[in-house]
N, C-alpha and C positions, 0 to 999 in steps of 0.2 A: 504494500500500500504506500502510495506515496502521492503527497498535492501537487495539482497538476492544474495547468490553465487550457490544455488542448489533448483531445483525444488519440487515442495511436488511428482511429478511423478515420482522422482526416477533419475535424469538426474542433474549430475553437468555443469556448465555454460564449455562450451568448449568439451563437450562428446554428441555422437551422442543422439538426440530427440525424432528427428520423422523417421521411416523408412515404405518404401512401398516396398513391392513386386513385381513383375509380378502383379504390377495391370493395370486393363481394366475396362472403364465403356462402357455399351453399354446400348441405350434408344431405346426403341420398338418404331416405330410409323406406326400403321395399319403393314402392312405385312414388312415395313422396318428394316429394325436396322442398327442403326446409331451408328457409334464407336468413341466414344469422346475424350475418351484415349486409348492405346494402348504400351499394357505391358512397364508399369512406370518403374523403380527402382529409387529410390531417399531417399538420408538420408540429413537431417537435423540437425547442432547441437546446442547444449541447449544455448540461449544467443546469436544467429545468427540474423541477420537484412536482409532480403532476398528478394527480388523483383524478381517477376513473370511476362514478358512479351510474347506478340506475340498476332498477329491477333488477331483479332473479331473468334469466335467461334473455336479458336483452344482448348479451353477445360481447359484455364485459373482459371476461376468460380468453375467448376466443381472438380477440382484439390485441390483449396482452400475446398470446403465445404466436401472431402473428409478426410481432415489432420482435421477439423475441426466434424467432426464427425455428419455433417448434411447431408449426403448423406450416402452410402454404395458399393463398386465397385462390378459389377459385378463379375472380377475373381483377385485374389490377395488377400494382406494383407497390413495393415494398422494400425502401431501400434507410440502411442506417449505416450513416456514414458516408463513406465513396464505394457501401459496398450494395449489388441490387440483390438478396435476400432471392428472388424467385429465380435469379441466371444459377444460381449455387445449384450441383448435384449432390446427393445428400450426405457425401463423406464430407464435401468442401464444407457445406452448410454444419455440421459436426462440430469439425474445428474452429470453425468462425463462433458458434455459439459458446466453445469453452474456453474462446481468449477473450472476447469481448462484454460476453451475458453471468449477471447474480441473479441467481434466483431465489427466491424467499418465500417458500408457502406457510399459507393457515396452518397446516400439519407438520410439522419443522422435521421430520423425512430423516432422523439422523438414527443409524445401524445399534441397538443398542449392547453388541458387543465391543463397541468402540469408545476407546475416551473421548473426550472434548475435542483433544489435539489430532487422534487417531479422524475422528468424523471430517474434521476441518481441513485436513489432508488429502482427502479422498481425489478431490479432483486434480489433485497435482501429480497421480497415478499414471496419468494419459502423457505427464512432460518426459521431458529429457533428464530431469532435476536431479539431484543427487538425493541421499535421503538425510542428509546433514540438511538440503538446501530446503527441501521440503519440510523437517522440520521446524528452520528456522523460521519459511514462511508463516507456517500454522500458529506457530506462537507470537509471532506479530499480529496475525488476524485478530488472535486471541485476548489481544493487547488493545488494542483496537477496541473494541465490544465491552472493553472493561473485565474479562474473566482471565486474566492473567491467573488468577490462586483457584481456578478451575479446570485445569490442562487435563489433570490426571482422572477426571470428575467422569463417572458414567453417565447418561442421559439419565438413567433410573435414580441418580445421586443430586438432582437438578430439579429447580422448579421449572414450570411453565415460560415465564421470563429468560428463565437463565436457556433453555434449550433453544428457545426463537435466536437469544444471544450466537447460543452457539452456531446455530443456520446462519445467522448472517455473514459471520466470520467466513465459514464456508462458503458464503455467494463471493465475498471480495478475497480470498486469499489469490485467486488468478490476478489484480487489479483488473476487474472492469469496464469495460467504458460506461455501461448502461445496468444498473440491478432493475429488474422489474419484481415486483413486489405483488402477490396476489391474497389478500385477505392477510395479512401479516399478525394483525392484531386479535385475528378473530375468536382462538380461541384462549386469550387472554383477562386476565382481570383488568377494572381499569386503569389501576398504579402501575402491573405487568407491561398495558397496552402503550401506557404513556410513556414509559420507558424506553421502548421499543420504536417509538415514535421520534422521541428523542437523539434516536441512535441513526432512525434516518435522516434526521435532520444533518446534522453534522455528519457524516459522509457526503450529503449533499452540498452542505455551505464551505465544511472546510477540505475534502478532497475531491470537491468539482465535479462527483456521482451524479449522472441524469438519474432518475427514479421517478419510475411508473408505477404505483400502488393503486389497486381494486382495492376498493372497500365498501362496503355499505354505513359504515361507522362516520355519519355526517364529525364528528371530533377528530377523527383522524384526518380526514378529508380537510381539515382546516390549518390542518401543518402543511400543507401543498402550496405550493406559489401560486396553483392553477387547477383549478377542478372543473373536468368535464363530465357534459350527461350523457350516458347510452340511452335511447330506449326503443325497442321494436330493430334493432340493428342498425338506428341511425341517431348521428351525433346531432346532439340538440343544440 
C-alpha cells in the first residue's frame, strides 16, 4: 500500500476512470430474458468514493461486478482505465482483475483454517513474490486496517468488525486501483459498520482508493462523495 496521486491504469486522481457505454445486461432464463440493466452511461472518476443505491434486484450487484470485471454486459462497453474490460479474453481479464480490483463483500469470505495474515495473503499466491515478500505485504495490509496484534488471530478468534477488517486488508494487499465494495457493512452492528466505514474512508482520502460501495444502509451511503440510484436497471 502506498499514497499515490495516479493510477498504474492510466487515470490521475480527479480525471475520468471508469466509463460505460450503452450498456445492457440481459440473463436468459428458459425462454425468458430478463433485462437487468438497461443502456447505462456512467463515468466515474479516479479517486471518487461512490455509493450505489436502490431496491433489491434493481441491478445494483450486477453493475458492481460489471466495472469490476467479473461479469460481461451483454450490449455496450466497459472500460477502467486505458483498459476496455469487454476486448479482454478471460485469462487476460483474470489478471487484470487481480492487479487492479478489492473486493469486499457483506460475507467477509475468509478460509477459517487460516490466520489473519495467512487469509490476507491469499491472493499474493497467483504473484511471482517470494514468501518473505508476501508476508511482509500481508502485515502491512494488516497494519493498515488497524489489526497489527491480530496477525496470528483465526477468523473464529474475531469479531464481526474485526473479520470485514481483515477482508479489507485482503482486497488492498495487491495495491489496487479501484476496491468495489458490495454490502460491506451489512452484516455488521452499527459501531462495527461505522468503523468499517471509516476504514473506507481513509483508503479513499489518504491512499487515492476509487471505491464503489452497494449499500442499502442510507448512513453508509452518506460517507460517499457521491450517491447514485439504480432502479428497474436504470440510473436515476
Amino acid at each position: 500500500m502506498s499514497e499515490q496521486n495516479a493510477t498504474p491504469s492510466g487515470a490521475s486522481v480527479g480525471e475520468t476512470f471508469v466509463r460505460l457505454r450503452n450498456v445492457s445486461k440481459i440473463y436468459q432464463r428458459g425462454a425468458e430474458k430478463l433485462r437487468v440493466l438497461d443502456n447505462i452511461d456512467l463515468e466515474i472518476k479516479a479517486g471518487a468514493f461512490e455509493a450505489l443505491m436502490g431496491p433489491s434486484g434493481s441491478g445494483k450487484t450486477t453493475l458492481l461486478n460489471l466495472i469490476a470485471g467479473l461479469d460481461r454486459p451483454t450490449d455496450g462497453t466497459v472500460e477502467v482505465g486505458d483498459t476496455k474490460l469487454s476486448a479482454l479474453r478471460e485469462g487476460r481479464l483474470a489478471k487484470w482483475r487481480a492487479r487492479h480490483v478489492g473486493f469486499v463483500f457483506q460475507s467477509f469470505n475468509l478460509l477459517p483454517v487460516l490466520t489473519a495474515e495467512q487469509n490476507v495473503a491469499l491472493p499474493l499466491l497467483l504473484t511471482s513474490l517470494s514468501s518473505a515478500e508476501r508476508k511482509k505485504r500481508a502485515l502491512t495490509a494488516l497494519k493498515v486496517v488497524g489489526l497489527s496484534d491480530r496477525t496470528n488471530h483465526f477468523p473464529r478468534q474475531l469479531s464481526g468488525g474485526q473479520e470485514q477488517r481483515v477482508s479489507i486488508a485482503r482486497a488492498i494487499v495487491n495495491d489496487p486501483d479501484i476496491i468495489v465494495a458490495d454490502e460491506p457493512t451489512g452484516d455488521l452492528d452499527r459501531q462495527s459498520a461505522d468503523e468499517i466505514l471509516d476504514l473506507l474512508q481513509k483508503l479513499n482520502q489518504e491512499f487515492n482508493k476509487t471505491v464503489l460501495m452497494v449499500t442499502h444502509d442510507p448512513v453508509a451511503a452518506e460517507r460517499a462523495s457521491l450517491t447514485r440510484r439504480l432502479d428497474k436497471g436504470s440510473l436515476q
